[in-house]
C-alpha positions in Angstrom: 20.0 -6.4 -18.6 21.1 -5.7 -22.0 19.6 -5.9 -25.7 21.8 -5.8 -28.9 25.0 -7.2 -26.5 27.6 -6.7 -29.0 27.0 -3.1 -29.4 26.9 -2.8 -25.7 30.2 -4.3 -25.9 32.1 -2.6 -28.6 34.0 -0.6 -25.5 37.3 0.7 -26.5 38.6 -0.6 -23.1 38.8 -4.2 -22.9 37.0 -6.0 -21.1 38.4 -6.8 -17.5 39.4 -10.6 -17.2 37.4 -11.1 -14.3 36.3 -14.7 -13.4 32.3 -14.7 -12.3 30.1 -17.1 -10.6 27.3 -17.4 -13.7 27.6 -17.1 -17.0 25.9 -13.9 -19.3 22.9 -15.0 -20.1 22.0 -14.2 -23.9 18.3 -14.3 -25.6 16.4 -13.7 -28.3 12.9 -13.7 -27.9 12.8 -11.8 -24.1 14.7 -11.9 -20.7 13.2 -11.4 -17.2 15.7 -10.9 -14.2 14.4 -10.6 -10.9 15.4 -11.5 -7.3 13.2 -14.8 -6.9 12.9 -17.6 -9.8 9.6 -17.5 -9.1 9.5 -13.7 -10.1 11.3 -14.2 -13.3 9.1 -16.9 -14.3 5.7 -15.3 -13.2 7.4 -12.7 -16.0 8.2 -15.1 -18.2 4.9 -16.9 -18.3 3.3 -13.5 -19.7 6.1 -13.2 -22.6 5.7 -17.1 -23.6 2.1 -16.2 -23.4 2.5 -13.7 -26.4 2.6 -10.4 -23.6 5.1 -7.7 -23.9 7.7 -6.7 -21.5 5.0 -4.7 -19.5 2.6 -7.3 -19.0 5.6 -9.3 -18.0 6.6 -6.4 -15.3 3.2 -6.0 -14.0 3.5 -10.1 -13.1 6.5 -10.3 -12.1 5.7 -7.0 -9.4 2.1 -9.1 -8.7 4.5 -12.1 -7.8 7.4 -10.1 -5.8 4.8 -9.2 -3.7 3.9 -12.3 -2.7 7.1 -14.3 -2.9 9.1 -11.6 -1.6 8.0 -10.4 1.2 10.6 -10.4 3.4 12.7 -8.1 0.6 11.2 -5.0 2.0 8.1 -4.6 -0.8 4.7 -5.6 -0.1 1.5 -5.2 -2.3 0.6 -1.9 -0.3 4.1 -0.8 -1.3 5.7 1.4 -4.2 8.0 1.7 -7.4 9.6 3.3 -9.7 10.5 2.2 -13.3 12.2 3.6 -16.4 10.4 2.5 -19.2 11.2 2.5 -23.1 7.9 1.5 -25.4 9.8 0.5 -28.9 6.6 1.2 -31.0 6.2 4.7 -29.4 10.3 4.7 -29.6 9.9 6.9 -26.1 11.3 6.8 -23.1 9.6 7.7 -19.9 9.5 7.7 -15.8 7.2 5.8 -14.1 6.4 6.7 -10.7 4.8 4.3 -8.3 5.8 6.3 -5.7 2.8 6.7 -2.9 2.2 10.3 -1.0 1.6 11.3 1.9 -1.5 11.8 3.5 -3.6 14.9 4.0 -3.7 14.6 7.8 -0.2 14.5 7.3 1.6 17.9 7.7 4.4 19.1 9.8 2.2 20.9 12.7 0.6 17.3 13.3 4.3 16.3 14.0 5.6 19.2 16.0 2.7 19.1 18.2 3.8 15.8 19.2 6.8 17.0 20.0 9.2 15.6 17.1 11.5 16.7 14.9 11.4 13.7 12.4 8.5 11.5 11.5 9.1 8.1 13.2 8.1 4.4 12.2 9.2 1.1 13.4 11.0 -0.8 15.1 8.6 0.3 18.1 4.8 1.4 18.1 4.8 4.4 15.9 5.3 2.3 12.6 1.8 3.8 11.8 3.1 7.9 11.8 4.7 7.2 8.5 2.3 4.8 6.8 1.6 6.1 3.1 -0.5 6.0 0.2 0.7 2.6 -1.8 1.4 2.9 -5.1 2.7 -0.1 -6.7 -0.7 -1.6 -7.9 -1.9 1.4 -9.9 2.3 1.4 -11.6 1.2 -1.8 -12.5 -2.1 -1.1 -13.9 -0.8 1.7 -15.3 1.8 -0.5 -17.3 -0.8 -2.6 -18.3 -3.4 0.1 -19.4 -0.8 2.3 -21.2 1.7 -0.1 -22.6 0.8 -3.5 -21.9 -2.0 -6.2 -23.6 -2.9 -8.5 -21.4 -5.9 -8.3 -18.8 -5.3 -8.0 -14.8 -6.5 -11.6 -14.3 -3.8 -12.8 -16.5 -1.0 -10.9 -15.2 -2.2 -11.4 -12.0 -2.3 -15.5 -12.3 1.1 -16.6 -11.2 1.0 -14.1 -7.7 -2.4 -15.8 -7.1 -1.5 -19.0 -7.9 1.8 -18.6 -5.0 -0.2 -17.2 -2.7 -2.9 -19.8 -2.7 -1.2 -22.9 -3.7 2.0 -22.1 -1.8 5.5 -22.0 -2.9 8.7 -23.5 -1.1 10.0 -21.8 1.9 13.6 -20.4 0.9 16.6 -19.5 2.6 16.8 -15.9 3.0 13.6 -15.9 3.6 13.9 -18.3 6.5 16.7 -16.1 7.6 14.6 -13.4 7.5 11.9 -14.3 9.9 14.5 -15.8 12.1 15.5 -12.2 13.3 13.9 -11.4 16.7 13.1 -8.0 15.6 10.3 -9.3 12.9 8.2 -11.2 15.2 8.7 -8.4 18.0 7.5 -5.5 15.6 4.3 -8.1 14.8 3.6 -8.2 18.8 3.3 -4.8 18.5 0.2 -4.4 16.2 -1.6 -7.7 17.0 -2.4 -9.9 16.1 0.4 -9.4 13.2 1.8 -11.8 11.0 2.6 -14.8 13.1 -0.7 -16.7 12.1 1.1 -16.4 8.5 4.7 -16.7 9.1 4.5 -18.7 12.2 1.9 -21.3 11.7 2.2 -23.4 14.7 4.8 -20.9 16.3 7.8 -21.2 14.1 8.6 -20.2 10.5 8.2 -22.9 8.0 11.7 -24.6 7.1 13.5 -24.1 4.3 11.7 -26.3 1.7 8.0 -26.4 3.6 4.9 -25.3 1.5 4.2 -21.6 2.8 0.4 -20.4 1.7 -0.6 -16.7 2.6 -4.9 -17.1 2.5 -5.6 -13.2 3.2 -3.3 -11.6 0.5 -4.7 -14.6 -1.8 -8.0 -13.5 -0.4 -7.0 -9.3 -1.7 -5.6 -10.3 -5.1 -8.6 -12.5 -5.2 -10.6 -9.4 -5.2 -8.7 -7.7 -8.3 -9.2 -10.5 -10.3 -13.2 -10.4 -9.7 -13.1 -6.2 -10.4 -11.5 -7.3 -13.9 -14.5 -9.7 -14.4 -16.7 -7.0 -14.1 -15.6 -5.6 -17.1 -16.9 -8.7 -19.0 -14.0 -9.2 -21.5 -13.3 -5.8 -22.2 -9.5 -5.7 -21.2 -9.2 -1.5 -20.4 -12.5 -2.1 -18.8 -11.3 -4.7 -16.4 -8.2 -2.3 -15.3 -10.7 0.4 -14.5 -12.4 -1.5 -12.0 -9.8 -3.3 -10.6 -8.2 0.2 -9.8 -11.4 1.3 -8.6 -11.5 -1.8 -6.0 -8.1 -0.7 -5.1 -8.7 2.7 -4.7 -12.3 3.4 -4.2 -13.9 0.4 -3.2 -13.0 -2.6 -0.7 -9.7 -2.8 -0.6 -9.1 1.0 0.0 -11.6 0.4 3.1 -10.2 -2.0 4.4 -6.6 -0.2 4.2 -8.0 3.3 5.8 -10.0 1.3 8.3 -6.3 -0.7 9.3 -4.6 2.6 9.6 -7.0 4.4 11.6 -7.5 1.5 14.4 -3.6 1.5 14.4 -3.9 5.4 15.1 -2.6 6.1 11.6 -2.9 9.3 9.6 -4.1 7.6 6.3 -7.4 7.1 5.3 -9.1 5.6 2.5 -10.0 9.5 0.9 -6.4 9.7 0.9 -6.2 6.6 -1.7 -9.3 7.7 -3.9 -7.0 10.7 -5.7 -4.2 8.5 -6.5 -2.4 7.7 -9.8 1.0 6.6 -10.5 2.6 9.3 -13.2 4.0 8.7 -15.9 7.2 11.5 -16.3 9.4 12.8 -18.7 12.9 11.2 -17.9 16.4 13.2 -16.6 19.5 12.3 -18.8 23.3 12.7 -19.0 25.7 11.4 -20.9 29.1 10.0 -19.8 31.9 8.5 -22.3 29.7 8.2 -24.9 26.5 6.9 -23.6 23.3 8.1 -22.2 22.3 7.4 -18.8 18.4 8.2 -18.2 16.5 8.7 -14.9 14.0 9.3 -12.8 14.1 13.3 -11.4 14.9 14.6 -8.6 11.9 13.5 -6.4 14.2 10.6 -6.4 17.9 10.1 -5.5 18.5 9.5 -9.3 20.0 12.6 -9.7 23.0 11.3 -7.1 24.4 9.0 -10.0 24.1 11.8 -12.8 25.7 14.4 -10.5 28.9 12.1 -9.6 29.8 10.9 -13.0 29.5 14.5 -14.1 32.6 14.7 -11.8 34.0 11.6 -12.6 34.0 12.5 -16.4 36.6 15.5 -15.6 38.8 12.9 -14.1 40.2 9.7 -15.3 38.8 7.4 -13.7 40.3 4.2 -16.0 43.8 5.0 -15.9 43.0 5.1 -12.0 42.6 0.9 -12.4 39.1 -1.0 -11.1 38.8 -0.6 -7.5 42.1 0.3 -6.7 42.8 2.2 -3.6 42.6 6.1 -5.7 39.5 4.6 -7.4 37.6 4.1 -4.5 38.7 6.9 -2.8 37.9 9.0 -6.4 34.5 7.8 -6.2 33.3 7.7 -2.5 34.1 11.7 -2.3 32.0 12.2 -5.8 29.4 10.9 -3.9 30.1 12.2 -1.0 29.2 15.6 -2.6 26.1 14.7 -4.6 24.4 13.2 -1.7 25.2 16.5 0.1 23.4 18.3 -2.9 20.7 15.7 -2.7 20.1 16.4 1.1 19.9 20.5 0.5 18.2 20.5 -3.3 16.4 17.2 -4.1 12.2 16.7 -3.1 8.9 16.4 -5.0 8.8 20.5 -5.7 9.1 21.8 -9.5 11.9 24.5 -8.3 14.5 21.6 -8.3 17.7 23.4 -10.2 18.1 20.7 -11.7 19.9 21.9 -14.7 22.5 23.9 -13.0 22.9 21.1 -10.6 23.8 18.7 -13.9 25.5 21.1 -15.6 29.2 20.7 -16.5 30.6 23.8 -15.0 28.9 23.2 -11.6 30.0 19.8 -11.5 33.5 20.1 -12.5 33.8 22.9 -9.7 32.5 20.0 -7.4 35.2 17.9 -8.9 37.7 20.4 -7.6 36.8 19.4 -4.0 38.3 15.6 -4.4 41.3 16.1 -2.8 43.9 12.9 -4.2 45.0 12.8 -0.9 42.6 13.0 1.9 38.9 12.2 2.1 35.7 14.3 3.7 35.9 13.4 7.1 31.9 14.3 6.9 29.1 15.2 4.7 30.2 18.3 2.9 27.9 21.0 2.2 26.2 21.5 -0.8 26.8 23.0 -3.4 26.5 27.1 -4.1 24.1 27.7 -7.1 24.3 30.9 -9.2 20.7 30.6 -9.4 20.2 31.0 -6.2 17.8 28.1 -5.1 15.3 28.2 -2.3 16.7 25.8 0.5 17.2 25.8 4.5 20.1 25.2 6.0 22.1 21.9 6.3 21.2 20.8 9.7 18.9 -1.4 5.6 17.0 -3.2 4.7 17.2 -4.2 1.2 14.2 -4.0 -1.9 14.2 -6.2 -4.6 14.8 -5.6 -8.3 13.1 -6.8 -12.0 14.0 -5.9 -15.6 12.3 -7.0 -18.8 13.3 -7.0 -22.2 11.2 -8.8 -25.3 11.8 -9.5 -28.9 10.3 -6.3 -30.2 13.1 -4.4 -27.8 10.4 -2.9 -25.0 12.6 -2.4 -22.3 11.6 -1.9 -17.8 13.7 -1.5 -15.3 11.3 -1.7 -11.9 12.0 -1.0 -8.5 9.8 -1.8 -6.2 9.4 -1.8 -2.5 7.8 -0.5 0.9 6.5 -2.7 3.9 9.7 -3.5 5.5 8.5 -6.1 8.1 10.8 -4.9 11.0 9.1 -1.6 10.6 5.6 -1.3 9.8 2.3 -2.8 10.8 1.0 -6.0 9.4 -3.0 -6.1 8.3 -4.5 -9.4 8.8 -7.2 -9.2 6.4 -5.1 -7.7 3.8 -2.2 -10.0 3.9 0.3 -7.6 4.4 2.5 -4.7 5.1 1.7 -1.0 4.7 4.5 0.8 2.9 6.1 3.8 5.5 7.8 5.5 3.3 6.8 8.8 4.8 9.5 8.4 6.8 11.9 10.5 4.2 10.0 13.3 4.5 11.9 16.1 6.9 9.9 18.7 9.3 11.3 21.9 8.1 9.4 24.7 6.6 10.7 25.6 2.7 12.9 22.7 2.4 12.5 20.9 -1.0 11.9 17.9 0.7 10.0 18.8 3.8 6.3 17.0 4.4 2.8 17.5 3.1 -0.5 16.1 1.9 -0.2 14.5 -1.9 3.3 14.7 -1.5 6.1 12.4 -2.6 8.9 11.6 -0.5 12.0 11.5 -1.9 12.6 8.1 -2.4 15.6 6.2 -2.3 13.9 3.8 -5.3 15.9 4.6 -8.9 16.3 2.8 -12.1 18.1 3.8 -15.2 18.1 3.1 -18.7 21.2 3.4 -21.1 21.2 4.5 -24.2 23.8 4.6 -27.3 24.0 5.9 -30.3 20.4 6.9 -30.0 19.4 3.6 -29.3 18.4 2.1 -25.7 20.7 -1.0 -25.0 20.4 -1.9 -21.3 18.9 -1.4 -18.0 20.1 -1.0 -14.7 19.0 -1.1 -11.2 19.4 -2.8 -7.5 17.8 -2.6 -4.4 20.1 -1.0 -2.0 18.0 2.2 0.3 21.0 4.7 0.4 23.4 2.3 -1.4 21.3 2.1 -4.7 22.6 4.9 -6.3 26.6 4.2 -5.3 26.1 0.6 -6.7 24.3 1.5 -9.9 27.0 4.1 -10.3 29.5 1.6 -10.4 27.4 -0.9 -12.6 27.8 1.4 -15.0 31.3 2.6 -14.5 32.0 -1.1 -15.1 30.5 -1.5 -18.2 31.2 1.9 -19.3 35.0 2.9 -18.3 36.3 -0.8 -17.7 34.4 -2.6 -20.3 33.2 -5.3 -18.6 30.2 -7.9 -19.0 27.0 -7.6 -17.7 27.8 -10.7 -15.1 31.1 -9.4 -14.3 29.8 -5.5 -13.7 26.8 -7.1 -11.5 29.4 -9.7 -9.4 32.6 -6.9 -9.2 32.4 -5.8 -5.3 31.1 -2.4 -4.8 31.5 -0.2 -2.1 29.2 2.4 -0.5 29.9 5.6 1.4 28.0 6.3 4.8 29.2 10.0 5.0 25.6 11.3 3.9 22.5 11.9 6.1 20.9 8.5 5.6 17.1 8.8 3.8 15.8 6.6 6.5 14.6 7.4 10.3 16.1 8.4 12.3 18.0 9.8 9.4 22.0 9.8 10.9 25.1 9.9 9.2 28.2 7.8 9.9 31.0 10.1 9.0 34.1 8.6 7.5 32.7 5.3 7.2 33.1 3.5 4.0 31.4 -0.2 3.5 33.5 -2.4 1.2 32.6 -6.1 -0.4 35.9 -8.1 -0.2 36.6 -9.9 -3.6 
C-alpha cells in the first residue's frame, strides 16, 4: 500500500512492462487492503465513519478473525504491525505477539522425553498453546492511536459473526481437507457443530453464523458499556474481560481440561508492546522493521548483501537473479536460526552492518548454490549462541487522508493444528511451537517469553517521509516474498500491482520455524508466470 504514489514512483529504473490481473488502485481520503472484502470494508466502515487508520486496523483484525478463520488467525491469536502516527510523525513496532506460559520451560519438555515442543496434527496441539495477543494489539491501537470506542470497531466482526456472511471458496476448500475435521475429533467436541452443521460444510454461497465467538465478542462489547461513554474507560474494561475476567477463565479453564500448560494467571500480565523499529536502507530508501524477536531481520540482512551486488543489471527473475537471491537468503536464515529470539543480547548491529554483510555476500558463489543451510555467520563481538544443530496467515494495511499508516499481520489458531474451544468460538494460537529446547540459545523456551515469530511487516520510507507498507502472510516464506516486493518496487521500478502479482520464489534450505522444525535442502519453490 502506498501514499504519495508518484513519489514512490519517481525510480530511476523504469518501470517493468508487466501486464497484471487488477489495476493500482489510487485514493484520496484512505485505503484498506486486506485478504477478505469483508475485512477491507469492516476497515473501511471505521474511516467513512470519521476513524483513523487505527481504528480501521483494529476492525478490520476484529473482522479477520471472524471471516478468516480458516487463514490461520483466530481471535485467541497474534500480530505484529509497523505503525507510523502522522501527528506524532513516529514510527514504531507493535507487538501482538503472545508468550509463553510459566509452566512452560524446557525441564517440563525434556521430562517428557522431547527434544521439540509438539502441537498438532495429533493430540498434543495443547503443548504449544500460548498466551493470545491480538486483542490487547488491537486495544492497544485503539487506546494509543485510535478514537473510536471498542463497540464501534468491534461492530462489523459482530455483526458477521451473528448475522452470518457467505460461505466462500477457499474457505470451502479449506474445511474440505480431511486433516481439519480429524484434528477437531481429537479435542471434542471441536468445531463441527460450527463448520459442519448437519455434517458437511456449508456450500460456497450458504449463510455461515458462528453463535459462540458472537457470544465472546458479545462480551467485549458489554465491558466497553461499563465504562459509560467514557471511550479509554471502555478499553480498560474490555481488556480486563479479556485478560482478567471471563474470557481469560474460560481460555485457562479450555487449556487445562485439554492438559495444557496455559492458564488464565498466565493472561492477567499481558500487554502487547509498543517498540522502537529496526531500519536499513537500500538504493535509496528506508526499509523499517520489527527486531529480531521476529524474522524481520532476514529481509534487512539479505538486501544488505544484495546492495553489494547488482542485482538490476542481473534482469527480474532471471535464472542469476534467483539464484542471487535464494543464497542471500539462504545465509540470513542461517543467522536467524543461530542469533535471532526475544533476548536483548541480539547483535543486531554487527549482524546489519555493512562489512559483515558484504563478507556474507562473498559466499554467493555465481556458479553453484548451498546445497544446505550454511552456518552462520562469525561475529567479532563474539555473541552468546549454541551450536547449529504452511499454512498461510492473512494480511491488512491501512492508510487515511491525514497519512497514518499500519501494516498488520496477524495470525495463530491454525485449524489443522490446535484445539478448538466450544464456548469461545475458536482456536488457541500455538505458536510456542518456535521456541527450541536448548539451554543459552537466543531463541530457546521460557515463561513470558516470545517466540520468534515468523509474523513481519515493514514500512518504507523516502526522503524522510513514510510512503508505503508492505507485508504477506507466508510462515517461513514471508520474509523471501516481502523481500522481493520490495526489490520490485525498489531495483525494477515496478507498480504496486505488478510487484504484488510478479511470481516470487522461496528457498526451503533453512530450518523451518514450524514443528517439527526440518529443512529441505536444495529445494527451491518457484510460482510459474
Amino acid at each position: 500500500m502506498t501514499n504519495q504514489l508518484p513519489r514512490v514512483h519517481e525510480i530511476e529504473h523504469h518501470a517493468a512492462e508487466r501486464a497484471t490481473t487488477r489495476p493500482v488502485v489510487s485514493g484520496m481520503q484512505g485505503v484498506v487492503a486486506a485478504g477478505h472484502p469483508l475485512v477491507s470494508m469492516a476497515g473501511m466502515r471505521m474511516l467513512l465513519a470519521g476513524g483513523n487508520a487505527f481504528d480501521a486496523a483494529a476492525a478490520a483484525g476484529f473482522a479477520a478473525a471472524v471471516v478468516e478463520p480458516t487463514a490461520s488467525y483466530t481471535l485467541c491469536g497474534e500480530c505484529v504491525a509497523m505503525v507510523y502516527d502522522s501527528r506524532r510523525r513516529e514510527s514504531v513496532a507493535l507487538s501482538g505477539q503472545g508468550t509463553a506460559p510459566a509452566r512452560a520451560t524446557i525441564d517440563v519438555f525434556r521430562r517428557r522425553g522431547l527434544d521439540r515442543i509438539p502441537t498438532g496434527p495429533g493430540a498434543d496441539a495443547h503443548l504449544s498453546f500460548t498466551v493470545p495477543g491480538a486483542v490487547d494489539a488491537y486495544l492497544t491501537l485503539l487506546e494509543t492511536y485510535g478514537t473510536k470506542s471498542v463497540s464501534e470497531t468491534l461492530s462489523p466482526a459482530l455483526q458477521y459473526a451473528e448475522r452470518g456472511f457467505p460461505m466462500y471458496e477457499y474457505m470451502h476448500r479449506m474445511l474440505a481437507i480431511p486433516e481439519t475435521r480429524a484434528q477437531f475429533a481429537l479435542y471434542p467436541p471441536g468445531g463441527d457443530a460450527v463448520f459442519y452443521p448437519g455434517g458437511r460444510a456449508p456450500g460456497v454461497g450458504e449463510l455461515f453464523v458462528q453463535p459462540a465467538l458472537s457470544g465472546t465478542l458479545r462480551r467485549l462489547v458489554d465491558a466497553d458499556a461499563k465504562g459509560a461513554g467514557d471511550r479509554v474507560a471502555g478499553i480498560a474494561a474490555a481488556r480486563e474481560c479479556f485478560y482478567r475476567g471471563d474470557i481469560a477463565a474460560l481460555i485457562g479453564a479450555f487449556s487445562e481440561t485439554c492438559g495444557g500448560l496455559l492458564r488464565a494467571g498466565d493472561l492477567a500480565g499481558y500487554r502487547a508492546r509498543v517498540e522502537p523499529p529496526l531500519s536499513t536502507t537500500f538504493m535509496g530508501r528506508e526499509i523499517l522493521g520489527q527486531a529480531a524477536w521476529t524474522q524481520g531481520p532476514v529481509l534487512m540482512q539479505a538486501l544488505g548483501m544484495l546492495a553489494s551486488l547488482d542485482v538490476r543489471a542481473m534482469g527480474h527473475n532471471s535464472a542469476r537473479y534467483i539464484h542471487t537471491v535464494a543464497e542471500s537468503l539462504k545465509l540470513a536464515f542461517a543467522d536467524r536460526e543461530r542469533y535471532y529470539g526475544d533476548v536483548p543480547t541480539v547483535p543486531l548491529a554487527e549482524l546489519l552492518s555493512p562489512a559483515y554483510l558484504a563478507g556474507r555476500a562473498k559466499l554467493i558463489a555465481p556458479d553453484r548454490a548451498l546445497a544446505a543451510a550454511p552456518p552462520a555467520g562469525r561475529l567479532v563481538g563474539g555473541a552468546t549462541s549454541v551450536p547449529e544443530a504452511a499454512d498461510g496467515t492473512t494480511h491488512l494495511a491501512v492508510i487515511d487522508a491525514q497519512g497514518n499508516m499500519i501494516a498488520l499481520t496477524p495470525s495463530g489458531g491454525v485449524f489443522r493444528k490446535s484445539a478448538f474451544a466450544p464456548e469461545l468460538g475458536c482456536t488457541l494460537s500455538t505458536r510456542s511451537e518456535m521456541f527450541v529446547l536448548e539451554d543459552g540459545h537466543p531463541n530457546a523456551l521460557a515463561p513470558g517469553k516470545r517466540p520468534r515469530t515468523t509474523l513481519v511487516s515493514y514500512l518504507i520510507r523516502e526522503n524522510g517521509a513514510p510512503v508505503m507498507t508492505v507485508g504477506c502472510p507466508g510462515g517461513d516464506d514471508q520474509a523471501q516474498a516481502n523481500l522481493q516486493i520490495v526489490l520490485n518496487l525498489v531495483a525494477f521500478g515496478m507498480n504496486p500491482q505488478q510487484a504484488v502479482e510478479a511470481p516470487r520464489f522461496a528457498t526451503q534450505t533453512l530450518v523451518n520455524s514450524f514443528y517439527p522444525r526440518v529443512e529441505k535442502p536444495g529445494q527451491l519453490n518457484v510460482e510459474s508466470g
